[in-house]
C-alpha positions as CSV (number, residue, x, y, z in Angstrom):
1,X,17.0,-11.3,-45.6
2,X,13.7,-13.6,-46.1
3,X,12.9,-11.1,-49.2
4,X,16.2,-11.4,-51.0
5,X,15.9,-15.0,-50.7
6,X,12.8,-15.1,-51.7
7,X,13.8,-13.0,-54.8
8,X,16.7,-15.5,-55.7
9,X,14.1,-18.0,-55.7
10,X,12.3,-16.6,-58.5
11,X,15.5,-15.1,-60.1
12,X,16.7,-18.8,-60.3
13,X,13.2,-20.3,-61.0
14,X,11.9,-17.9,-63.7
15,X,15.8,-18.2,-65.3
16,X,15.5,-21.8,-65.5
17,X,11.9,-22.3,-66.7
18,X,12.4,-19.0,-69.2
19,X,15.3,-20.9,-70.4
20,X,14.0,-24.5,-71.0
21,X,10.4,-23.1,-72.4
22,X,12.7,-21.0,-74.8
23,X,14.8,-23.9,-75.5
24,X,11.7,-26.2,-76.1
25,X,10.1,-23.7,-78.5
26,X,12.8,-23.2,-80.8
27,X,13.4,-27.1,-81.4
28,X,9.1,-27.5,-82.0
29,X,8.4,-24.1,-83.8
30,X,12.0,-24.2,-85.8
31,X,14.1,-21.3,-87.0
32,X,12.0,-18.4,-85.1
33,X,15.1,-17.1,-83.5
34,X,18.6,-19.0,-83.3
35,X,18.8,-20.0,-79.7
36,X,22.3,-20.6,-78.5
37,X,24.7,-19.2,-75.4
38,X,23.8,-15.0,-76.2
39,X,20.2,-16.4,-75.9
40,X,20.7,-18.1,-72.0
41,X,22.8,-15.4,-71.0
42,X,19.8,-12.4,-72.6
43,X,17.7,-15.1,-70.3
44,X,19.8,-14.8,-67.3
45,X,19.8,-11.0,-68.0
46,X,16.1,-10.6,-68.5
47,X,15.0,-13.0,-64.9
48,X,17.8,-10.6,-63.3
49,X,15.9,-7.6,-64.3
50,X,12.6,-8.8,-63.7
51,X,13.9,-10.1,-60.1
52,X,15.4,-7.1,-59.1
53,X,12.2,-4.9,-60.4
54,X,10.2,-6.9,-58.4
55,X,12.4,-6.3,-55.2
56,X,13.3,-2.8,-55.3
57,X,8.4,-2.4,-56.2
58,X,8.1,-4.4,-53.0
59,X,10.5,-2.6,-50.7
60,X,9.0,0.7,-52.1
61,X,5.7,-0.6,-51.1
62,X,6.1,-2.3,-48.4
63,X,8.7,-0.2,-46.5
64,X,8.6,2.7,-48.5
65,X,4.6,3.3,-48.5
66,X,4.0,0.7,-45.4
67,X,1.1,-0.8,-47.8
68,X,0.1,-4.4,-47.3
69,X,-1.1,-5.8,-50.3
70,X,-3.2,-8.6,-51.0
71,X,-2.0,-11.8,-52.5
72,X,-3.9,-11.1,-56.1
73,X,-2.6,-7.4,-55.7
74,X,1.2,-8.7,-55.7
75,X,0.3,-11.1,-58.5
76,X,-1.4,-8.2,-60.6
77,X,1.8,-6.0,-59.9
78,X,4.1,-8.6,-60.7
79,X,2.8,-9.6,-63.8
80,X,2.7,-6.9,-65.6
81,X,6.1,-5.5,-64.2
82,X,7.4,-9.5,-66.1
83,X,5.3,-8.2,-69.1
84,X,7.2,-5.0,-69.3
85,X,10.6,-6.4,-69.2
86,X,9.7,-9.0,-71.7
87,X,8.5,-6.7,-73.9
88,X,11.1,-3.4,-73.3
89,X,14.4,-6.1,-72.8
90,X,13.5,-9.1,-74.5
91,X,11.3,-7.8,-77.3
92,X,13.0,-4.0,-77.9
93,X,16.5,-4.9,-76.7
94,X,17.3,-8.6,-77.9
95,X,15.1,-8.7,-80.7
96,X,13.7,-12.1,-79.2
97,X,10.4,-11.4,-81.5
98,X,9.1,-9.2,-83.7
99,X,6.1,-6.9,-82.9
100,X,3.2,-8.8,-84.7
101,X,0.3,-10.3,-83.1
102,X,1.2,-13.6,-83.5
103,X,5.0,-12.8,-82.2
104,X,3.6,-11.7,-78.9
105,X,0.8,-14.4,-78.3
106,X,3.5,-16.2,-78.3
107,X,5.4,-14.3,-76.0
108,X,2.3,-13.9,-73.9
109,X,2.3,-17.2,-73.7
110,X,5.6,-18.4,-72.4
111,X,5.5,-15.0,-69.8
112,X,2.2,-16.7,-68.4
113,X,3.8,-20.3,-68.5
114,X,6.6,-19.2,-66.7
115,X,4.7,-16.8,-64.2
116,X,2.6,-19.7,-63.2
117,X,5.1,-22.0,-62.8
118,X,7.0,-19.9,-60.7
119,X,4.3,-18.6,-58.7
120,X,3.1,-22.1,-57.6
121,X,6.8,-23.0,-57.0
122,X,6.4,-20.0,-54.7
123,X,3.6,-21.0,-52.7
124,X,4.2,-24.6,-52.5
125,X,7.3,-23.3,-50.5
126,X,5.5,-20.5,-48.4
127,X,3.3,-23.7,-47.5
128,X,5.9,-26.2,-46.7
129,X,7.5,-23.0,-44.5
130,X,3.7,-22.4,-42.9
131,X,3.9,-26.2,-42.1
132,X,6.9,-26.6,-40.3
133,X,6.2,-23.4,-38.6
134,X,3.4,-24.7,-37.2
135,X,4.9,-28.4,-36.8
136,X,7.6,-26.1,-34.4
137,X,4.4,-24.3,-32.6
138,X,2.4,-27.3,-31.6
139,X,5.5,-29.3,-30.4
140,X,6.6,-25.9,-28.3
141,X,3.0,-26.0,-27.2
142,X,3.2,-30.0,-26.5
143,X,6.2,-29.3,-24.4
144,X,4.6,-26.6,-22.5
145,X,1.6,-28.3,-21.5
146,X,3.4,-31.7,-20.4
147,X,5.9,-29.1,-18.3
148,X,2.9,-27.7,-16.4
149,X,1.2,-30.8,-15.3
């Protein structure tokens, strides 16, 4: 259940940052594509796609193949699984941007921008968890050692 939450996290976080960065860019860089309510429901459609890829690759691996992979492994994996569905649903699919060099520097750009946003929202979680996890450990421990005396 931990996983599946932690996959709604960055369903909901990559949605929302996708989203606004998408937003942001069509008012500063003008008429590059109309973005309207087909373009935040393509959104919600590509950060379900990518969440759900990224679900199903780490239950493969991790129950599937029983691999535990490291931190910058994950991150590798990840990225160019978001890179993929960018390009295959948002490029091919919705026509978001055209195939040109400067097209997908910019796409490169916002899939980095919301990667890194989303990843850091990510571990600032994992860290506040690791904290209160060991906030619950030292007072069990507390306890424990006041009981024995």
């Amino acid at each position: 259940m931990n996983k599946l939450s932690q996959f709604f996290s960055v369903f909901v976080n990559s949605f929302a940052w996708q989203t606004l960065i998408l937003a942001l860019l069509n008012v500063f860089l003008g008429s590059g594509f109309v973005f309207n309510a087909y373009s935040v429901i393509q959104c919600f459609i590509v950060a379900l796609v990518i969440s759900v890829l990224m679900f199903v690759t780490d239950m493969i691996l991790s129950k599937g193949f029983k691999l535990k992979l490291s931190l910058l492994t994950v991150s590798i994996i990840d990225i160019l699984e978001v890179f993929a569905v960018v390009m295959v649903v948002g490029g091919a699919i919705f026509g978001w941007f055209d195939f040109v060099m400067s097209d997908l520097l910019i796409a490169a750009g916002v899939i980095i921008a919301v990667f890194l946003i989303v990843f850091t929202i990510h571990m600032l979680r994992m860290k506040a968890d690791s904290n209160t996890i060991n906030k619950i450990l030292k007072e069990r421990n507390s306890n424990e050692k006041s009981n024995s005396n």
